[in-house]
C-alpha positions in Angstrom: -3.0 -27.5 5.6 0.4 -26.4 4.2 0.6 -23.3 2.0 1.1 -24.2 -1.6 2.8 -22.8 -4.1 -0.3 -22.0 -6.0 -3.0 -19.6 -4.8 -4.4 -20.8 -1.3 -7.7 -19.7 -0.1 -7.8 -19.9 3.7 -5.9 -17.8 6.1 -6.2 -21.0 8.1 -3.0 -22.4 6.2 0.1 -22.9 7.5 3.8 -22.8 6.1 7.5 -23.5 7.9 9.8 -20.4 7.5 12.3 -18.2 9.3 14.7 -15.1 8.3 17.5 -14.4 10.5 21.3 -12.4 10.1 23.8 -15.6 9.5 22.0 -17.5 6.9 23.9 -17.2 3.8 20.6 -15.5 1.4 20.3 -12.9 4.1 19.2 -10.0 2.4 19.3 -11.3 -1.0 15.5 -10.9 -1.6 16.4 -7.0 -1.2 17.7 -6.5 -4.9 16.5 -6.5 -8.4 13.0 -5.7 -6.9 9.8 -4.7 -9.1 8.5 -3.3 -5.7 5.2 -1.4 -6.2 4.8 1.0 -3.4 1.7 1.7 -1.9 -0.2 5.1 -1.0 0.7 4.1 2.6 4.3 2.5 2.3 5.3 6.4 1.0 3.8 8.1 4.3 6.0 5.5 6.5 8.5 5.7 4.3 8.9 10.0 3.8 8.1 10.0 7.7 10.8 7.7 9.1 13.4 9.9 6.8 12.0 13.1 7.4 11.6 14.0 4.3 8.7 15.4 1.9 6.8 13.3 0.1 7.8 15.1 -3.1 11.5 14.6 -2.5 11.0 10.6 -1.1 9.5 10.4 -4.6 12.4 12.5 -6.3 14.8 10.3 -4.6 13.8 6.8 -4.5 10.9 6.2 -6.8 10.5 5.4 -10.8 6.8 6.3 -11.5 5.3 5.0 -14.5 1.4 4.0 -15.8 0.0 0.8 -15.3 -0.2 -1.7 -18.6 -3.1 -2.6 -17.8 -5.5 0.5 -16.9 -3.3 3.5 -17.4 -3.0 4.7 -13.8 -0.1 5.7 -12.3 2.4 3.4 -10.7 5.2 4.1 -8.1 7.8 1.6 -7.6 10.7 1.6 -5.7 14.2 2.7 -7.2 16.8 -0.1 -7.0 20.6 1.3 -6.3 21.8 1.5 -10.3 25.3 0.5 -9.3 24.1 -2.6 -7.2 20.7 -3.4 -8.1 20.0 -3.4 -4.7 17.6 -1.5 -2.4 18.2 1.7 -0.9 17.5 1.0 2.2 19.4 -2.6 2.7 22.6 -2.5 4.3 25.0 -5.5 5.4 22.9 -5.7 8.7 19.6 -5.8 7.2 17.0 -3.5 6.0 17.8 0.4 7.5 13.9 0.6 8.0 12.8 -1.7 8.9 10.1 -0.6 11.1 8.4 1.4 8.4 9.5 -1.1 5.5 6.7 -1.2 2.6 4.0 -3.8 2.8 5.4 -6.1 0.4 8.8 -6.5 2.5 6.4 -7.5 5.4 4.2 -10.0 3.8 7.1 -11.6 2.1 7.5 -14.4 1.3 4.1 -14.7 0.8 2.3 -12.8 -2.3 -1.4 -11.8 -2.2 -4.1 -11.3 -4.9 -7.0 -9.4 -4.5 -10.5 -9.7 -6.5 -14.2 -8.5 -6.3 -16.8 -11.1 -4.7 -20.2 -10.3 -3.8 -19.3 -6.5 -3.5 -16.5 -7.8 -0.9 -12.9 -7.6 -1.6 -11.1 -10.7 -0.9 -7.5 -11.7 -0.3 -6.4 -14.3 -1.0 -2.3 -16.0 -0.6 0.3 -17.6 -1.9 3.7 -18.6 -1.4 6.5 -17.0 -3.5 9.4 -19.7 -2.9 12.9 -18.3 -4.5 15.4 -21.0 -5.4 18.0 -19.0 -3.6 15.7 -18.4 -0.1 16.9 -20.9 2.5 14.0 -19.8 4.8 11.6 -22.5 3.5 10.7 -25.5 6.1 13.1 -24.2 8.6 11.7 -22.3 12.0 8.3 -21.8 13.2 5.5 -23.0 11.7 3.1 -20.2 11.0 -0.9 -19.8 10.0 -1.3 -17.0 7.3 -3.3 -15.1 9.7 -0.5 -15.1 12.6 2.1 -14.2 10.2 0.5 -11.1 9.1 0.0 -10.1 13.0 3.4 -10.8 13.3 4.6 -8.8 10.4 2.6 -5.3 11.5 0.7 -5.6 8.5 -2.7 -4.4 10.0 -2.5 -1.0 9.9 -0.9 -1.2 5.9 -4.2 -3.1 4.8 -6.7 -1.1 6.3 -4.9 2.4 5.4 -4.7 1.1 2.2 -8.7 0.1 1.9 -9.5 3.6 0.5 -7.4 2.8 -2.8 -7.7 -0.6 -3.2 -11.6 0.6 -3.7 -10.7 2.6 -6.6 -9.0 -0.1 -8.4 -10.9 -3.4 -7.7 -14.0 -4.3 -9.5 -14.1 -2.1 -11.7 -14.4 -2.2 -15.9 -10.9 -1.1 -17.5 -13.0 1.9 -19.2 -13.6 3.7 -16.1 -9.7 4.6 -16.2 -8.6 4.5 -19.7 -10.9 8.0 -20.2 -9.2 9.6 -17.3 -7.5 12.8 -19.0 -4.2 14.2 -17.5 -6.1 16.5 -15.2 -7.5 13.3 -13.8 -4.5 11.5 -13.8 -2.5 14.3 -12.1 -5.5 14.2 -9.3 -4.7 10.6 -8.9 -1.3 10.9 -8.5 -0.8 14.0 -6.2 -3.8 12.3 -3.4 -2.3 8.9 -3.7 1.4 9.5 -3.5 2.3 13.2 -2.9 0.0 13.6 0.2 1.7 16.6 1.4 1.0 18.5 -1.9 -2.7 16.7 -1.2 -2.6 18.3 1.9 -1.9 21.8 0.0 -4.7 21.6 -2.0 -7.0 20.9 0.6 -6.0 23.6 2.6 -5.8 25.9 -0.2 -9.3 24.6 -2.0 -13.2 25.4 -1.4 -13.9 21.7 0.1 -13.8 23.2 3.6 -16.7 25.4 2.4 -18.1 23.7 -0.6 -19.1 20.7 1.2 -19.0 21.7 4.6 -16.4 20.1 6.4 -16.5 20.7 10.3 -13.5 22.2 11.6 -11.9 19.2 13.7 -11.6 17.5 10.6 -9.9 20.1 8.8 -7.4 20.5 11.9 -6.9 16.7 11.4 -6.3 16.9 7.9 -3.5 19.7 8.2 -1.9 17.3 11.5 -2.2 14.0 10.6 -1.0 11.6 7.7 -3.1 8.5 8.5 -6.7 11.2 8.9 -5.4 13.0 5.4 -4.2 9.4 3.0 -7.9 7.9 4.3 -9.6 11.2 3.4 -7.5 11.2 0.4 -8.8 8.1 -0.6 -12.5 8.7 -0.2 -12.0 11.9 -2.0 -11.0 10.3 -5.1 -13.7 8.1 -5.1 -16.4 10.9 -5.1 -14.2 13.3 -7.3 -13.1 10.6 -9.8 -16.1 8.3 -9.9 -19.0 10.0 -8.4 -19.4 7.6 -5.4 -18.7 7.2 -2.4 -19.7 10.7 -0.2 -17.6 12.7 1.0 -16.3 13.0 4.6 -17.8 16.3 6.6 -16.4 14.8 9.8 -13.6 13.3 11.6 -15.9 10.2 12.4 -16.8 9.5 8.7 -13.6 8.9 7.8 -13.1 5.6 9.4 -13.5 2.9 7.5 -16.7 2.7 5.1 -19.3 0.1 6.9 -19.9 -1.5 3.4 -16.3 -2.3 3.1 -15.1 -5.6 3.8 -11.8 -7.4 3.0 -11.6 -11.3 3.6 -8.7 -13.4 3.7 -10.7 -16.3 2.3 
């Protein structure tokens, strides 16, 4: 079956495309972007600069709340002079290997909703008039494209948060105070103040964290933005417990993410 335009439902589908230096849109997509960054997108992105999370954020980012629900929103900051991105250059994209999500999945889209207490994915095809990619190339099946395209480790990083907003009634967030929103904030997008707090906090003793995972909290990004994640559920929600080990911080057994 062909990808359509419209939402498909099967990661089964299939759709002709190809992006190579030469063709004449090369690098076109790469301006006048409303790209949402994720929780994970900012850890590849501050780590591949060798920066701080605070100062990628300082630098590069436009945060605002979400129509919607309130919660904050980071999106990437296009170049004012040429509405382009940061990172693009006449050669192509400057990160490449740590580009955001988004960049990867292009040029397909996905949506996400709630069924059966399962998230599901599900894709579409975002087809630009100017994007001379379309029916040219390999033909891909959804599911090979996002091998392809490195995007397994940006889903299930991001599993964490997309379990804080999915499936649940707008009220839940509109009564979040600033305090609350601040908490949301600095654990999804400033993980090394996050990882400030933690150190600096009572969680070690108040709920009796072993000391491996509080080695692996200080050391590593991927250990702290999962923990970060699961910490926001039990401290913003209730649910959810939280992590006393490094093994319960792998991915929740109850969690599952279809891409049908």
């Amino acid at each position: 079956m062909t990808l359509p335009a419209e939402m498909a439902t099967d990661a089964e589908d299939r759709f002709q495309f190809t992006c190579q230096p030469g063709m004449a849109c090369f690098t076109r997509c790469c301006a006048n972007l409303n790209l949402v960054l994720t929780p994970y997108d900012i850890v590849r992105l501050k780590r591949t600069l060798g920066i701080s999370a605070e100062a990628f954020l300082d630098r590069f980012t436009q945060a605002s709340s979400d129509g919607t629900c309130g919660l904050p929103v980071v999106r990437l900051r296009m170049d004012p002079d040429t509405g382009r991105c940061p990172f693009v250059s006449a050669d192509g994209c400057t990160v490449y290997a740590d580009r955001p999500g988004a960049c990867r999945l292009y040029p397909l889209g996905q949506a996400l909703k709630e069924v059966g207490g399962h998230l599901q994915r599900r894709y579409f095809a975002i087809r630009e008039s100017y994007c001379l990619g379309w029916n040219q190339g390999r033909v891909w099946r959804v599911a090979d494209w996002l091998a392809d395209q490195g995007l397994e480790a940006y889903q299930q990083m991001n599993l964490p948060f997309l379990r804080l907003s999915t499936g649940r009634p707008l009220i839940a967030f509109k009564n979040f105070g600033q305090r609350q929103l601040q908490m949301y904030f600095m654990a999804c997008y400033n993980l090394d103040a996050f990882r400030q707090f933690v150190a600096g906090s009572s969680l070690k003793r108040r709920f009796a964290l072993n000391d491996e995972l509080c080695q692996r909290l200080q050391e590593d990004d991927e250990t702290l933005l999962y923990f970060a994640g699961r910490w926001l559920e039990f401290a913003l929600f209730g649910t959810g417990v939280l992590p006393q080990s490094l093994s319960q911080v792998l991915p929740a057994p109850e969690v599952e993410v279809t891409d049908r």
